[in-house]
VEXMAR-119959 format. One record per residue (C-alpha): residue in one letter; x, y, z. Coordinates in steps of 0.2 Angstrom, whole numbers, plus 5000, padded with zeros to 4 digits. Layout:
<atoms>
+------+------+------+------+
! code !    x !    y !    z !
+------+------+------+------+
!    A !    X !    Y !    Z !
...
+------+------+------+------+
</atoms>
This chain:
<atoms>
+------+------+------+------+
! code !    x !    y !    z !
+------+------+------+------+
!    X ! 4581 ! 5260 ! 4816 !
!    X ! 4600 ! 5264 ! 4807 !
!    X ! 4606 ! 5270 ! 4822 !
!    X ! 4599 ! 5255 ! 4832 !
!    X ! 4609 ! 5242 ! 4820 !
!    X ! 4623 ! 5253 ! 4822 !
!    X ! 4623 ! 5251 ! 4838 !
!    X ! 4620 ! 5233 ! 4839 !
!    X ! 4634 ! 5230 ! 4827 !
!    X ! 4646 ! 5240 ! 4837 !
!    X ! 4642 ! 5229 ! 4852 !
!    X ! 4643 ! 5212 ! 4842 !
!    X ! 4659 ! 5221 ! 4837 !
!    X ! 4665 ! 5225 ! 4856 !
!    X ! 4660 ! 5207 ! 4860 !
!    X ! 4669 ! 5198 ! 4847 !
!    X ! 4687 ! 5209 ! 4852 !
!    X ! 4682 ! 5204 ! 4868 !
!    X ! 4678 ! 5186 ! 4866 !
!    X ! 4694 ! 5186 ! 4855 !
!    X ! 4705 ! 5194 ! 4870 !
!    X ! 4698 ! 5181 ! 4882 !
!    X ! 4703 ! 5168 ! 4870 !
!    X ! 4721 ! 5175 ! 4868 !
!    X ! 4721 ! 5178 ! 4886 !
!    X ! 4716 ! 5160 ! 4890 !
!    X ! 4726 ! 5152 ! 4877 !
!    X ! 4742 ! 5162 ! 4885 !
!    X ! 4737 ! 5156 ! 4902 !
!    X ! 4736 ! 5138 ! 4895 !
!    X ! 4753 ! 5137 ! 4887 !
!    X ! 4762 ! 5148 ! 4904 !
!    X ! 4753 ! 5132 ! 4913 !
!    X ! 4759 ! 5120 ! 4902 !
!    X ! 4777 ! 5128 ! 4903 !
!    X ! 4775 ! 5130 ! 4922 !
!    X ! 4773 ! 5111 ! 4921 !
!    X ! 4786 ! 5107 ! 4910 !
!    X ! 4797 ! 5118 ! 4919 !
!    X ! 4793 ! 5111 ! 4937 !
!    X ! 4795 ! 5092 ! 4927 !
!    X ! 4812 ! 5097 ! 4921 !
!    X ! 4817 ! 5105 ! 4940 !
!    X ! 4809 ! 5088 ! 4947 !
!    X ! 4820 ! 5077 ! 4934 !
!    X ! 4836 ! 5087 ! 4937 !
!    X ! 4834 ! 5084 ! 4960 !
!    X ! 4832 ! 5064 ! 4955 !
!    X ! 4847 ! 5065 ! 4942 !
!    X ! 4858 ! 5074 ! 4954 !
!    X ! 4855 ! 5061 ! 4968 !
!    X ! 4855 ! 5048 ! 4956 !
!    X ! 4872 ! 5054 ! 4954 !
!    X ! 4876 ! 5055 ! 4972 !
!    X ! 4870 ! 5039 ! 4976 !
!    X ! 4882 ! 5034 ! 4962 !
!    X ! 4897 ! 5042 ! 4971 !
!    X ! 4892 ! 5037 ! 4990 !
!    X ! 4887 ! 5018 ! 4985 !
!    X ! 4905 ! 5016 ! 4974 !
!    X ! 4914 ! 5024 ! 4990 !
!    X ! 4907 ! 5013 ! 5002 !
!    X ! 4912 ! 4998 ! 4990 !
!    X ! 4930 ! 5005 ! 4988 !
!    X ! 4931 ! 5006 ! 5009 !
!    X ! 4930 ! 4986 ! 5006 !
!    X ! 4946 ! 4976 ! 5006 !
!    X ! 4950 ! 4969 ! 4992 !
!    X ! 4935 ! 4977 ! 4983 !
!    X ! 4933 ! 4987 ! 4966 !
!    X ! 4951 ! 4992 ! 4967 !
!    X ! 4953 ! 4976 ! 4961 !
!    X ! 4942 ! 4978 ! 4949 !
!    X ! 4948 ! 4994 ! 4944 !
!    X ! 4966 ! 4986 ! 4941 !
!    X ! 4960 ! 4972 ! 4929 !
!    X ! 4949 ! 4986 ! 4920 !
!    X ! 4968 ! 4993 ! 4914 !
!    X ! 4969 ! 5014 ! 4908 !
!    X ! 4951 ! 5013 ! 4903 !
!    X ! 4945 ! 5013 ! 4920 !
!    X ! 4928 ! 5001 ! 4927 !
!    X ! 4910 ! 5008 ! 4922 !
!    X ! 4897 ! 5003 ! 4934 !
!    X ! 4879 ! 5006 ! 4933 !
!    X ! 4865 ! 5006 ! 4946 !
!    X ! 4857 ! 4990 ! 4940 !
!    X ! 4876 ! 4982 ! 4944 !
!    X ! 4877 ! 4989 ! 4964 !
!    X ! 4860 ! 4983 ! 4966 !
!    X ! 4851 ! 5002 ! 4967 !
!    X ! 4833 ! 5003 ! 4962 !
!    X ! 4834 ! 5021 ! 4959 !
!    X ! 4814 ! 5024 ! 4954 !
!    X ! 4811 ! 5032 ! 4937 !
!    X ! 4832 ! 5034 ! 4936 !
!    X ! 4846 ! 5026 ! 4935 !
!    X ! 4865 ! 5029 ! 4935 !
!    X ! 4882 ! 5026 ! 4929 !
!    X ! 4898 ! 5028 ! 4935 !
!    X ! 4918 ! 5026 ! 4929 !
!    X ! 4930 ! 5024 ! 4942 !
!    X ! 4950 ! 5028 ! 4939 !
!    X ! 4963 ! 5027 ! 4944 !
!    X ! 4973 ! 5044 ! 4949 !
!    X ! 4990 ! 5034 ! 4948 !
!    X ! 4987 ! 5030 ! 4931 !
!    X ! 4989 ! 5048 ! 4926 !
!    X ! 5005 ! 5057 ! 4924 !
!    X ! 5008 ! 5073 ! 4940 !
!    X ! 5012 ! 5086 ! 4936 !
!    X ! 5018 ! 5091 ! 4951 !
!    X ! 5033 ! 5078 ! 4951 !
!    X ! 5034 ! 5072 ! 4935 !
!    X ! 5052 ! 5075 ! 4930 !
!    X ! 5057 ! 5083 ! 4914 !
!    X ! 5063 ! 5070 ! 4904 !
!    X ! 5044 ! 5060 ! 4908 !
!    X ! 5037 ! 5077 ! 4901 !
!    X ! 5045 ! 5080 ! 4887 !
!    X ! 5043 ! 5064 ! 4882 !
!    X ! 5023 ! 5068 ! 4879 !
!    X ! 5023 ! 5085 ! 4873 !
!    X ! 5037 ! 5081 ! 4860 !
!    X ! 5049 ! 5093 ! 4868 !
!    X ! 5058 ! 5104 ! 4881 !
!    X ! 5045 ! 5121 ! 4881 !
!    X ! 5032 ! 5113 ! 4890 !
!    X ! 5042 ! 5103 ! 4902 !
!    X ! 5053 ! 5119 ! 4906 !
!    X ! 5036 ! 5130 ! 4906 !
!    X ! 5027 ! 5118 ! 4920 !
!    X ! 5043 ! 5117 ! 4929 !
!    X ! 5044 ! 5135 ! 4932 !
!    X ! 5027 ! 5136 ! 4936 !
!    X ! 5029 ! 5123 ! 4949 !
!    X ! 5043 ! 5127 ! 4957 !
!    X ! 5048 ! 5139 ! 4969 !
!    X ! 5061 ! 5150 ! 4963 !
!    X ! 5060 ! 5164 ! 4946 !
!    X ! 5075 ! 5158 ! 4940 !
!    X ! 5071 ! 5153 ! 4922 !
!    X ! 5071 ! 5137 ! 4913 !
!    X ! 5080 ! 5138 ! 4895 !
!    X ! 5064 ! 5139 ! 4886 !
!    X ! 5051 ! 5141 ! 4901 !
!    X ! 5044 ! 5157 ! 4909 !
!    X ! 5042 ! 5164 ! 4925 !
!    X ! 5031 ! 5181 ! 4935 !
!    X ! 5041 ! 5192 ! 4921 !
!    X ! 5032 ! 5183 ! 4909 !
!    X ! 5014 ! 5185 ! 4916 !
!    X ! 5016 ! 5200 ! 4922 !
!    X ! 5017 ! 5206 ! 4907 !
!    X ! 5002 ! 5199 ! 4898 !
!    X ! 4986 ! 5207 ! 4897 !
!    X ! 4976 ! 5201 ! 4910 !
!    X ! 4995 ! 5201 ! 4922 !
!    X ! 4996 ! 5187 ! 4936 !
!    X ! 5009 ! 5180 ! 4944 !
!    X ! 5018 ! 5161 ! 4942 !
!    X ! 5011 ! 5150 ! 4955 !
!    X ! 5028 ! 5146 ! 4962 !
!    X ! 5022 ! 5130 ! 4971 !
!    X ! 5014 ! 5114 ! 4966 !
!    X ! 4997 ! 5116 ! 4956 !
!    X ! 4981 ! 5115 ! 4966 !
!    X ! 4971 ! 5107 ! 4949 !
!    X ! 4973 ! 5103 ! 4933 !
!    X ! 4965 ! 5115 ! 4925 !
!    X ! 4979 ! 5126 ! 4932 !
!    X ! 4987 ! 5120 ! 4914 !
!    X ! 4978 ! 5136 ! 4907 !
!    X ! 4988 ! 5146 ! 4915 !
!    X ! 5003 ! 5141 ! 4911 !
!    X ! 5011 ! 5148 ! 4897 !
!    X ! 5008 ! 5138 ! 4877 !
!    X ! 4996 ! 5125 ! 4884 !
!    X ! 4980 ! 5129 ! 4877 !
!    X ! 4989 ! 5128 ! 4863 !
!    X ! 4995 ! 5111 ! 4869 !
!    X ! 4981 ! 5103 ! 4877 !
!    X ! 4963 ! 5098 ! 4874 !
!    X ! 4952 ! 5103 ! 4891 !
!    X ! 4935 ! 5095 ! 4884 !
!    X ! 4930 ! 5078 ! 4880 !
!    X ! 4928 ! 5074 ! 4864 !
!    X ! 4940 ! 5076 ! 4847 !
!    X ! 4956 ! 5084 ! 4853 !
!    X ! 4961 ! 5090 ! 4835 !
!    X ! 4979 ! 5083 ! 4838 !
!    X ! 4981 ! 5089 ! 4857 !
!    X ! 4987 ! 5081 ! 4870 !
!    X ! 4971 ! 5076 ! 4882 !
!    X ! 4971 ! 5083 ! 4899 !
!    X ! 4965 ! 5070 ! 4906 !
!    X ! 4982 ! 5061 ! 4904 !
!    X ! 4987 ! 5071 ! 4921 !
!    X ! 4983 ! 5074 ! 4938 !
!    X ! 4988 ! 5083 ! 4953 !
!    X ! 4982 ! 5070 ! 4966 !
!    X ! 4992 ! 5054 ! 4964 !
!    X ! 5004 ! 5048 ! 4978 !
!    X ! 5007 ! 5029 ! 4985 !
!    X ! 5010 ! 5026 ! 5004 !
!    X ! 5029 ! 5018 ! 5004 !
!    X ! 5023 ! 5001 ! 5012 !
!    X ! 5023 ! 4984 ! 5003 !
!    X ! 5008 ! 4973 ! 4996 !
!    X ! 5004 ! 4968 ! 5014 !
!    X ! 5003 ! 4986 ! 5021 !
!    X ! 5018 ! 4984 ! 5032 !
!    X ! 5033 ! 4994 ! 5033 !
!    X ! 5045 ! 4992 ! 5018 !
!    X ! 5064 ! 4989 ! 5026 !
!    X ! 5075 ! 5003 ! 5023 !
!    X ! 5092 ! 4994 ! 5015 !
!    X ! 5103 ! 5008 ! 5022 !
!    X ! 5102 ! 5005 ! 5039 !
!    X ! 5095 ! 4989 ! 5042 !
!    X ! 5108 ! 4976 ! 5048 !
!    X ! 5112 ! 4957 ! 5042 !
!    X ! 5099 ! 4950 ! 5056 !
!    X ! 5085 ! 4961 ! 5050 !
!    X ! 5087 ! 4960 ! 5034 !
!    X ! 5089 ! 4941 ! 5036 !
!    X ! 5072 ! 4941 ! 5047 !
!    X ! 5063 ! 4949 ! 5031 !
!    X ! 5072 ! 4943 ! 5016 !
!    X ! 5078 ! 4926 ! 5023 !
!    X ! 5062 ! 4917 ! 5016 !
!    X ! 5069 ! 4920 ! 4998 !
!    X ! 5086 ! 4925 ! 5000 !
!    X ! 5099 ! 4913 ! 5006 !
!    X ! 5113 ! 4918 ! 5018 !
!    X ! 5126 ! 4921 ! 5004 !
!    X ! 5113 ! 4934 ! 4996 !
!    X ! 5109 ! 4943 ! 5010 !
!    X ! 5129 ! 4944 ! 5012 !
!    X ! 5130 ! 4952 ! 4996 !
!    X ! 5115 ! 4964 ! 4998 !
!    X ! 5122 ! 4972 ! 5015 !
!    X ! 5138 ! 4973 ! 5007 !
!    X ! 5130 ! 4983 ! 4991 !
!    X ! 5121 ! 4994 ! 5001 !
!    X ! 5135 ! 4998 ! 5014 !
!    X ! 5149 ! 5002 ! 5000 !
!    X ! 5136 ! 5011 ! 4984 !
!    X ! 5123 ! 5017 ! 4996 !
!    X ! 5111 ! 5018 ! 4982 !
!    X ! 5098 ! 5031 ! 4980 !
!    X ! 5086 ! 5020 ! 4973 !
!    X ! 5081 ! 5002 ! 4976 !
!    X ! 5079 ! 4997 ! 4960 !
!    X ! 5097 ! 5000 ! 4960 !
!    X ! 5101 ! 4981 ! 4969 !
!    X ! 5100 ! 4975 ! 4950 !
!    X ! 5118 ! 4978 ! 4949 !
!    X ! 5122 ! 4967 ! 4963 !
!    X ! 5126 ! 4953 ! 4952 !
!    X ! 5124 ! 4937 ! 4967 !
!    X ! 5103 ! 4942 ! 4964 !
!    X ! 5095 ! 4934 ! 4950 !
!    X ! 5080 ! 4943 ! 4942 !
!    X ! 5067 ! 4933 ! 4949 !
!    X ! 5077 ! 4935 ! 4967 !
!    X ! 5074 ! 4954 ! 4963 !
!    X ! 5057 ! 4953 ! 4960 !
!    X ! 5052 ! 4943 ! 4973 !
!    X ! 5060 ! 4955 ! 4986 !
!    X ! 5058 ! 4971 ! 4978 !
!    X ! 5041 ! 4976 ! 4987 !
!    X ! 5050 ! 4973 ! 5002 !
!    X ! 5064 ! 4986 ! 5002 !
!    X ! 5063 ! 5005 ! 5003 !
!    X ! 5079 ! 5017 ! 5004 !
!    X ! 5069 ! 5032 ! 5011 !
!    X ! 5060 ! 5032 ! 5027 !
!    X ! 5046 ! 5044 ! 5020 !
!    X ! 5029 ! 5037 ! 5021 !
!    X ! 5023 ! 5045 ! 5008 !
!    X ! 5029 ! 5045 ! 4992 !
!    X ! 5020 ! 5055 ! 4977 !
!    X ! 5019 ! 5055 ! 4958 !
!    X ! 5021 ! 5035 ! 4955 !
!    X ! 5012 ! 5030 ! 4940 !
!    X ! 5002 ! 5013 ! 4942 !
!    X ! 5007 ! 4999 ! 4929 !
!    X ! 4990 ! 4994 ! 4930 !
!    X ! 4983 ! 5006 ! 4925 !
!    X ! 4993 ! 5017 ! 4914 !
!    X ! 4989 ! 5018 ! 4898 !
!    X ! 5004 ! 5014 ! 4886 !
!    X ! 5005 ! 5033 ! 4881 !
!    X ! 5008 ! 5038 ! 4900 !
!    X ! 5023 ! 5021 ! 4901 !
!    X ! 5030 ! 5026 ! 4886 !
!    X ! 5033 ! 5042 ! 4892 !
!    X ! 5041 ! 5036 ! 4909 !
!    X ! 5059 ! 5038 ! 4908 !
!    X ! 5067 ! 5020 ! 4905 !
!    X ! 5053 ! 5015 ! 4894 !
!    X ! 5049 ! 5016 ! 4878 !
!    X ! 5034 ! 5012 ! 4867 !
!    X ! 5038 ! 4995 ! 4865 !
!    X ! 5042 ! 4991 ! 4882 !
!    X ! 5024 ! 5000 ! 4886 !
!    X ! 5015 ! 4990 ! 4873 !
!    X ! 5023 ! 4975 ! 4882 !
!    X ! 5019 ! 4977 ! 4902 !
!    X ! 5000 ! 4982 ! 4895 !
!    X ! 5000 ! 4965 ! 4884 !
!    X ! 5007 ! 4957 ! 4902 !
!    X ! 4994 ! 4963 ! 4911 !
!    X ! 4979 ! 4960 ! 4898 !
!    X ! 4984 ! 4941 ! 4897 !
!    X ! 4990 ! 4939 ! 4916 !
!    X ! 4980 ! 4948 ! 4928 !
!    X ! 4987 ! 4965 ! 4937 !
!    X ! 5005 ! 4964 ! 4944 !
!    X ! 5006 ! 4962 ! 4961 !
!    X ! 5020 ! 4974 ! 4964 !
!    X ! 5031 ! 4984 ! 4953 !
!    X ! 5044 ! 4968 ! 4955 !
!    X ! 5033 ! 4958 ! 4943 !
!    X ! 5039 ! 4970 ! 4928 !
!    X ! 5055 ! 4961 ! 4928 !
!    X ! 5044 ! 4946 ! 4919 !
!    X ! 5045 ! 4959 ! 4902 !
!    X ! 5056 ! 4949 ! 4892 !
!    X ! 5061 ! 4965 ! 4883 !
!    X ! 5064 ! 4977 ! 4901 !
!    X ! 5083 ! 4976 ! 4900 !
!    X ! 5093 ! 4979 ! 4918 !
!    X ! 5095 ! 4998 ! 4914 !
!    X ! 5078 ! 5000 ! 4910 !
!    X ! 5071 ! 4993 ! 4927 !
!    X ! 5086 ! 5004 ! 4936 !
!    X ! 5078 ! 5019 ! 4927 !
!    X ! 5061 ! 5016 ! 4927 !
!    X ! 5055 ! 5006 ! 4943 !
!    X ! 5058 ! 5021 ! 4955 !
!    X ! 5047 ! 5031 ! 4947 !
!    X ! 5033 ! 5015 ! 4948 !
!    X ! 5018 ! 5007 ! 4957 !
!    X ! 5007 ! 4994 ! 4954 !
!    X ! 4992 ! 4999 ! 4969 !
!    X ! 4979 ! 5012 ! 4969 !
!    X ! 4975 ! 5024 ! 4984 !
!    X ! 4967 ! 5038 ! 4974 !
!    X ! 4950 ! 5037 ! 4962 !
!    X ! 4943 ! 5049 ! 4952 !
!    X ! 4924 ! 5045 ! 4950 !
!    X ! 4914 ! 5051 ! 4938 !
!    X ! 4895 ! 5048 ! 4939 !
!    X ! 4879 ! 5051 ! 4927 !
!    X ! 4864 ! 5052 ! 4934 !
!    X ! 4848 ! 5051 ! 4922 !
!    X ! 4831 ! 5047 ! 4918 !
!    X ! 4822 ! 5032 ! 4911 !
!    X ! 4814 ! 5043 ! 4900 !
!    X ! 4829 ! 5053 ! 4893 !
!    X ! 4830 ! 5065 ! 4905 !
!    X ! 4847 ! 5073 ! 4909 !
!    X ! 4860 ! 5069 ! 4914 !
!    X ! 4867 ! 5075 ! 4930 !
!    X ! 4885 ! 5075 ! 4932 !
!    X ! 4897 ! 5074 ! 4948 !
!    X ! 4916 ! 5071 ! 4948 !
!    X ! 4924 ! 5066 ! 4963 !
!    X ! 4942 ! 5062 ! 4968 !
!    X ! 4943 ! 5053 ! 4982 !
!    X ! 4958 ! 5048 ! 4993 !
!    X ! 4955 ! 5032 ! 5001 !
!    X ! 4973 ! 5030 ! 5012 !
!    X ! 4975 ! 5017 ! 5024 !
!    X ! 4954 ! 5016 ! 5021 !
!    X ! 4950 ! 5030 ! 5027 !
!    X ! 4940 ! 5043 ! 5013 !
!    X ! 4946 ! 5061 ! 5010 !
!    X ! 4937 ! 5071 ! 4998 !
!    X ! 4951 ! 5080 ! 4987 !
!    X ! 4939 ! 5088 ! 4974 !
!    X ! 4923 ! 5089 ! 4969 !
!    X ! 4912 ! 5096 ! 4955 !
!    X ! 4894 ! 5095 ! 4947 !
+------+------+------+------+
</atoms>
């Protein structure tokens, strides 16, 4: 009879570890299920947030191929840029939805042309001006306080200097004292200067507000200049202006504010008009529109009252039509508009789009950013990420 309760009590036994092991077993099998589920939610959440964000970026595009359309926008927006959402372009995206900033490439400073006196003028001094210049350009011959291949040669991961324009901003890190320099994430920037204040992208096609052809002073005649200026200028003007550019041949446009027979508001009406290059394209023109004071100040000719001022123009007045319409600044002196205005624009040809696709529910988000170059209206893709 012992043996017999020994033996029913070490089956019970058996059966209870059993019974426990299928519990454990069917417990683990519920909570993989539940995270097989969750994980497949999450995988399901991230595909809608990723063409959320898509949708974002083909639907703004479309809208910037419009004449007239968000770049308009964009221009009143100023240095912050214009936030759009999917409720604003009329997209029904399901369970998600999107935003979206669009900026202006122009209203960021490139480093690929920026001269030195634009950068030291944000950094604070020569070191990094004279170490992006050697970077950039194409000889090894050394900047007073730059550094070239010897340098990176020597460090312990060795590359060489680019020698040629940069391909991305991010190529900052490689140049010698500017992670040192520069915050490369949103966020605090603990006293660094934000990357995001440059670009490699920006360039203006060297036509006027109507999209024609500017006309070149140096070698246009009396009769054509008469044909495109004659509207503005009268005959004794346009005397004065051949003459100026026959005998000083000026480098620069904004150099006809010397000619003393042109008021400023003859020069600003006209100043669109005239080119002295015949290069269509001309690259590294910040935007006035869009520039942030920080990036005018910096420009040489400027400081950071002048900057304060065309910002405080535009805020109150609507963008500037052309880089013409700075000579309204009460404070821009004839000097200042000689310096500064070459280096200007006041239009828009590349955007950099950033767009955030996410849930109703919280879920996300899903980032894409896009630089897009929308010359002449027709798109090219110039860098993507997400």
């Amino acid at each position: 009879m012992t043996r017999l309760h020994q033996e029913r009590g070490s089956a019970l036994i058996v059966a209870l570890w059993v019974l426990t092991a299928l519990i454990i077993l069917a417990a683990g099998l519920s909570l993989t299920a539940r995270t097989e589920v969750r994980i497949a939610r999450n995988y399901t959440e991230r595909i809608r947030c990723r063409w959320a964000a898509r949708a974002a970026v083909e639907a703004t595009l479309l809208k910037l191929k419009e004449p007239e359309g968000l770049s308009v926008s964009v221009m009143e927006e100023g240095a912050g840029g214009l936030t759009l959402t999917s409720e604003d372009l009329g997209l029904d995206m399901g369970e998600a939805e999107f935003s979206i900033v669009i900026e202006d490439e122009s209203g960021r400073v490139n480093v690929n042309t920026a001269p030195a006196e634009m950068l030291e003028a944000l950094f604070g001094d020569s070191e990094a001006s004279d170490c992006i210049i050697d970077w950039r350009d194409a000889d090894d011959t050394l900047q007073p306080s730059g550094a070239e291949t010897d340098y990176y040669s020597g460090l312990e991961t060795p590359y060489r200097a680019r020698n040629a324009s940069l391909l991305t901003v991010g190529e900052l890190r490689l140049i010698k004292g500017m992670t040192d320099r520069l915050a490369f994430s949103a966020g605090s920037t603990d006293g660094l200067l934000p990357v995001d204040l440059f670009t490699v992208y920006s360039h203006d096609r060297n036509m006027n507000a109507a999209g024609t052809k500017r006309i070149n002073i140096l070698t246009a005649d009396k009769e054509a200049l008469t044909t495109a200026l004659g509207d503005v200028l009268d005959e004794k003007k346009i005397d004065a202006l051949v003459k100026f550019a026959t005998d000083e041949k000026p480098a620069q446009v904004a150099e006809i504010i010397d000619v003393t027979e042109l008021s400023r508001e003859d020069i600003k009406s006209i100043y669109d008009l005239l080119t002295v290059s015949d290069e269509e394209d001309i690259k590294g023109l910040i935007n006035i529109n869009t520039a942030s004071s920080a990036v005018l100040a910096a420009v040489p000719g400027l400081d950071e009252e002048t900057a304060e001022e065309i910002t405080t123009y535009r805020d109150e007045n609507g963008p500037f039509a052309d880089v013409g319409g700075i000579l309204d600044i009460s404070g821009l002196s004839e000097d200042a508009f000689r310096t500064a205005a070459p280096l200007l624009t006041a239009r828009s040809a590349v955007y950099r789009l950033t767009a955030s696709g996410f849930m109703h529910s919280g879920g996300g988000p899903f980032a894409i950013t896009c630089v897009a170059d929308m010359t002449g209206g027709t798109l090219k893709i110039l860098y993507w990420q997400e």
